[in-house]
Every structure is written in structure tokens, then in C-alpha cells.
PLY file of the C-alpha trace (Angstrom):
ply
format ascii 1.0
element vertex 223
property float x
property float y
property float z
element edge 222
property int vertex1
property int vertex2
end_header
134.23 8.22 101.60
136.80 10.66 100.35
138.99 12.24 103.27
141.16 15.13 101.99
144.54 15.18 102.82
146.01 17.88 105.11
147.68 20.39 104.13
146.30 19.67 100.07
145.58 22.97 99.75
149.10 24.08 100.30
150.06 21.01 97.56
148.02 22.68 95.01
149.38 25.77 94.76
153.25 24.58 95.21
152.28 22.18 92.54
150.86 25.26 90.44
153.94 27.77 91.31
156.35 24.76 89.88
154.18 23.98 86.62
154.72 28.32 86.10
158.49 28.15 86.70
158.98 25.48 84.54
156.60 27.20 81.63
158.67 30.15 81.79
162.00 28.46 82.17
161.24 26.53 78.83
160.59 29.49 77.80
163.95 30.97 78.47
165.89 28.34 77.33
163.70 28.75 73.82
164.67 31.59 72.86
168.16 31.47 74.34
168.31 28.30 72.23
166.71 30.56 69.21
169.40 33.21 69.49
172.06 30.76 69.32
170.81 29.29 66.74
170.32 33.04 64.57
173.90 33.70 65.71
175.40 30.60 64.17
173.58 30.92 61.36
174.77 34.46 61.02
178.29 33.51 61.56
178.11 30.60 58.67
176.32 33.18 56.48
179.01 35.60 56.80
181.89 33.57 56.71
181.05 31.63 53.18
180.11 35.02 51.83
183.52 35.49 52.61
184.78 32.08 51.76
182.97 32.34 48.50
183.57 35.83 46.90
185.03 36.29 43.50
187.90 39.01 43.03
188.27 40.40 39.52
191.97 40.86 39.14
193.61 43.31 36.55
195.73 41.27 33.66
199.29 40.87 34.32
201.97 40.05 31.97
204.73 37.70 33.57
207.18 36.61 31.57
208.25 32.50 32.38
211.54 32.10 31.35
212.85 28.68 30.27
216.77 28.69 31.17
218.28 26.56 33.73
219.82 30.16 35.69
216.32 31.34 35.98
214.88 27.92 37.31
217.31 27.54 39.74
216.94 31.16 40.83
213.09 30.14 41.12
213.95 26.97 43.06
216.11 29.31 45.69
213.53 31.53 46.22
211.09 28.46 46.53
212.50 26.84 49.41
213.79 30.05 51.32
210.21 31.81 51.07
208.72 28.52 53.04
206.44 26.94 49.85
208.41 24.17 49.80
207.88 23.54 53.77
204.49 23.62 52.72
203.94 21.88 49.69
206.98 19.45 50.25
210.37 18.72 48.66
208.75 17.49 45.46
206.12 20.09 45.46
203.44 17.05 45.85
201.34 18.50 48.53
201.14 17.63 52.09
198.29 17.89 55.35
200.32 20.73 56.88
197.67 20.85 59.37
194.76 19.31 61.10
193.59 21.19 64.15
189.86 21.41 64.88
190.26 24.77 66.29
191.19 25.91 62.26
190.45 23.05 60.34
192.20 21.25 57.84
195.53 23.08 56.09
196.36 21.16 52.96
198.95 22.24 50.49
198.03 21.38 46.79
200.16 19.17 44.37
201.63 21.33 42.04
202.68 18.70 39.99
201.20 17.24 36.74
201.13 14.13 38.57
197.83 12.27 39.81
196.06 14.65 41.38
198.07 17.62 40.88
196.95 20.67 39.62
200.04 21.73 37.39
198.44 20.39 34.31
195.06 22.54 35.21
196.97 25.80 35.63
197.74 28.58 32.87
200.85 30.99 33.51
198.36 33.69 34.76
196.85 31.07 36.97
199.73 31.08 38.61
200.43 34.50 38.97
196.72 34.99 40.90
197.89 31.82 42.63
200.72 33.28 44.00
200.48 36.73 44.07
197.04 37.19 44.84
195.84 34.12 46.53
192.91 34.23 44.02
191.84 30.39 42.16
191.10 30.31 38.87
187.12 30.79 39.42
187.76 34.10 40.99
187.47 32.58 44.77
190.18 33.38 47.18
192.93 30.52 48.25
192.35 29.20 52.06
195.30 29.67 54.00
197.59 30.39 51.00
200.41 33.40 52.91
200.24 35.15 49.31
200.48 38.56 51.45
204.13 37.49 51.66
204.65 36.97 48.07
202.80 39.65 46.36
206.17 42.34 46.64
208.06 39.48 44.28
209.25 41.03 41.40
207.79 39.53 37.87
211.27 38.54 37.00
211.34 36.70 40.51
207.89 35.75 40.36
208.64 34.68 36.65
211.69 32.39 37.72
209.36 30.84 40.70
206.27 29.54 38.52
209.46 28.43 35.93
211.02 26.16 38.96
207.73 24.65 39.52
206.71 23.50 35.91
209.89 22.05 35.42
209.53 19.86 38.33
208.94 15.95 37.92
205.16 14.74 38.24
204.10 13.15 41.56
201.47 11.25 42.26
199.56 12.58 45.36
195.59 13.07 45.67
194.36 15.08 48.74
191.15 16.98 49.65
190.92 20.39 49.27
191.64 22.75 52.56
188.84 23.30 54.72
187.74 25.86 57.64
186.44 24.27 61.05
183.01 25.96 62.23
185.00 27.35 65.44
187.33 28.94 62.27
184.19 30.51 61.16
183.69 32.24 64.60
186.73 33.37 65.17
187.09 35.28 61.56
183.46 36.68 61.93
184.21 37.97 65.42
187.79 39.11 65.20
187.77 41.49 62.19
191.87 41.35 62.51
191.96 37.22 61.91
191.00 36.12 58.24
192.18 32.53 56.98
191.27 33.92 53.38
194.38 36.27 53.04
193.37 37.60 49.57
191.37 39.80 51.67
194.32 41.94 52.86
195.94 41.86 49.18
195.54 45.96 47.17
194.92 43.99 44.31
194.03 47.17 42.30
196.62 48.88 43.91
200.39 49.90 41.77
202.48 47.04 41.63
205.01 47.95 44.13
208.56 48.61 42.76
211.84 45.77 43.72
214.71 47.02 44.50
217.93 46.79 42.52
219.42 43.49 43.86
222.32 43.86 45.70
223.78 43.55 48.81
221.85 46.66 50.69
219.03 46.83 53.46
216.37 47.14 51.27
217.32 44.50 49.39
217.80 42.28 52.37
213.86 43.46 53.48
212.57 42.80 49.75
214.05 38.95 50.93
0 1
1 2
2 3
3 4
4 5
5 6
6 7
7 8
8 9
9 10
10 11
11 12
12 13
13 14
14 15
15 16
16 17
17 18
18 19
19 20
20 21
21 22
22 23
23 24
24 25
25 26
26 27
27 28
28 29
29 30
30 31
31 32
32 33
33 34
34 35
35 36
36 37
37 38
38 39
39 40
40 41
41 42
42 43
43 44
44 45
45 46
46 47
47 48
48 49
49 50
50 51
51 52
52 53
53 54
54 55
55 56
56 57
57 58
58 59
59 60
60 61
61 62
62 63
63 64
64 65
65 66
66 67
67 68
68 69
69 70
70 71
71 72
72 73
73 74
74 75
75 76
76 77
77 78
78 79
79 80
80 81
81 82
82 83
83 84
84 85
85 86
86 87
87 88
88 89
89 90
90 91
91 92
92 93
93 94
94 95
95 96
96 97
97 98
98 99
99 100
100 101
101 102
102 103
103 104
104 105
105 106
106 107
107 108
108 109
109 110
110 111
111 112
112 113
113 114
114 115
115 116
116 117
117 118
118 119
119 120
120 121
121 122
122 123
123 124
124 125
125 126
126 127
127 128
128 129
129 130
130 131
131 132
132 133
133 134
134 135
135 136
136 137
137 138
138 139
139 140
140 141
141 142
142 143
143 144
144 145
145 146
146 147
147 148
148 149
149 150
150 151
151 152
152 153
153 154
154 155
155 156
156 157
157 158
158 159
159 160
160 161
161 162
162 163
163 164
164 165
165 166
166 167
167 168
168 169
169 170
170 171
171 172
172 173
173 174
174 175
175 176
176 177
177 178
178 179
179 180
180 181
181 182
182 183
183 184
184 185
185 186
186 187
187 188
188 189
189 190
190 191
191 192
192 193
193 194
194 195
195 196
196 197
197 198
198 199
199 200
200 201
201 202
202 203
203 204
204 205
205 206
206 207
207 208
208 209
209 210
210 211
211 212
212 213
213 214
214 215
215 216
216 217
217 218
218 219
219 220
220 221
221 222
């Protein structure tokens, strides 16, 4: 014969009230999980329309001189404005930084040399390059501080992109640059932080006028 147990009534329902609280604590955690998973998606969305938008900038005429004055000039301003603590002494590229938190910082070889881009690059390519952190597709530069080159004159400008075609090839073959996915958060989120700084570049705006070299304070803040 069958002799219930005491107290089963009691074990029924406890056994009931804990099959509810877990129902509706998978249900929680569902759509918490959901959420998260709209919100990242959001946040890659946003950042590689970012990553990926094409900037049409206006034709400009810099001239490229060929004399040794003007290529040493070039080299100068090279080396003080930080590119060549970037891209390294013989312009062949370097990891300048691998942090998870950003991702991967890696300067291009501007050389003809294996795996350099010199020989892919026009004189305007350069100049967007440079002065607008824009690649030739149209696609802004990661990482590339072109907010503190666009005030270079042309004739500065000119004597820079001169310095760095007359440089010996070198032989160097990295991967492009790359944003980490915690990156991508922290540019969505904080509308102040962009790794893409074309985005803070007027590039329709006047070019702004250099001042008269000489030794004077505005000079000395044009440096």
C-alpha cells in the first residue's frame, strides 16, 4: 500500500513556488541577455558607420618641391611634429601600440619598400593623408593625429611629403590598425573620444592662413 509522506502537501507547493521563480528568473536573465545583446549590436553598428564613412574632400593644389633645402626643411618638421616617433627613423612603420582597451596602433610604411605604401600614393594622396586623415577610398585614417597637421602651410606641407619620397625603400609588412570592441564602446558612449580624428577636421572650411616665419609668438604656436 501507498503511505503518503507527511508534510507532502507542504513539498508540493514549495516545489511549485521554486519551478515559478526559476520560470521568471530565466525570464529575466532573457531579456537582460537580449538587451545586451541589442546594445552591442548597436554600438558595432554605430561605430563602423563611423569607421566606414567616406569624406569628399575639395581639390588642393600642393606644390612638392624637389631641392635638397626644401627636403631637409620637410625632414625637420618630420621628426619635431612626432611622425617619425611614429612611423620610425626610416619611415618603415612600427606597432606603436597594442592595448586591448584601444586595439592595435600601427604606423604604415611609407616607403616604396615591401609593403610600403609610398609607391601606392599620388601627391594628393598625401595631402588627404596628412592633412585630412582621409585614405585614398574616401575612409578616414585610424588613429592618424592629422588634427595637428592640418594648420601646415602648403609650402611646409609641400617640403614634408618631399622628405618622405626621397627616403630609401624599406622592407616592412604589417597589418593594418585596428579598433578593440571595448574601443567601439567607448567612442559610441563618449561623444568627446573618437579614434577616427578626421571627424574633428573643417574639411570644407578656409584653409587657415601661416604666419610669416619668424621668430614671434605666433610663429612659435604655428610650431
Amino acid at each position: 500500500c501507498k503511505v503518503p509522506l507527511k508534510g507532502g502537501a507542504y513539498f508540493v507547493k514549495e516545489e511549485s513556488r521554486m519551478k515559478k521563480f526559476l520560470k521568471w528568473v530565466g525570464i529575466v536573465l532573457g531579456v537582460l541577455v537580449g538587451l545586451i545583446v541589442i546594445a552591442l549590436a548597436g554600438i558595432y553598428f554605430n561605430s563602423q558607420s563611423r569607421l566606414t564613412r567616406v569624406y569628399e574632400i575639395p581639390e588642393e593644389q600642393v606644390s612638392i618641391p624637389t631641392d635638397a633645402a626644401s627636403i631637409e626643411n620637410g625632414k625637420h618638421i618630420f621628426q619635431f611634429r612626432g611622425c617619425e616617433a611614429c612611423h620610425g627613423e626610416n619611415l618603415q612603420g612600427t606597432v606603436y601600440l597594442d592595448d586591448p582597451a584601444v586595439g592595435k596602433v600601427i604606423s604604415s610604411n611609407l616607403t616604396t619598400g615591401k609593403g610600403g605604401v609610398g609607391s601606392e600614393m599620388s601627391d594628393e594622396d598625401w595631402v588627404r593623408a596628412i592633412r585630412h586623415g582621409v585614405r585614398p577610398d574616401g575612409t578616414g585614417y585610424l588613429f592618424m593625429p592629422s588634427t595637428e597637421f592640418y594648420y601646415l602651410s602648403d609650402e611646409d606641407l609641400g617640403d614634408v611629403i618631399a622628405y618622405m619620397k626621397s627616403v630609401e625603400p624599406a622592407d616592412n609588412e604589417l597589418p593594418a590598425s585596428e579598433i578593440s570592441f571595448v574601443g567601439r564602446i567607448v567612442m559610441t558612449l563618449v561623444k568627446e573620444i573618437t579614434f577616427v580624428p578626421a571627424e574633428l577636421i573643417p574639411h570644407d572650411a578656409a584653409r587657415p592662413a601661416a604666419p610669416i616665419v619668424g621668430t614671434t609668438p605666433e610663429y612659435g604656436a604655428y610650431l
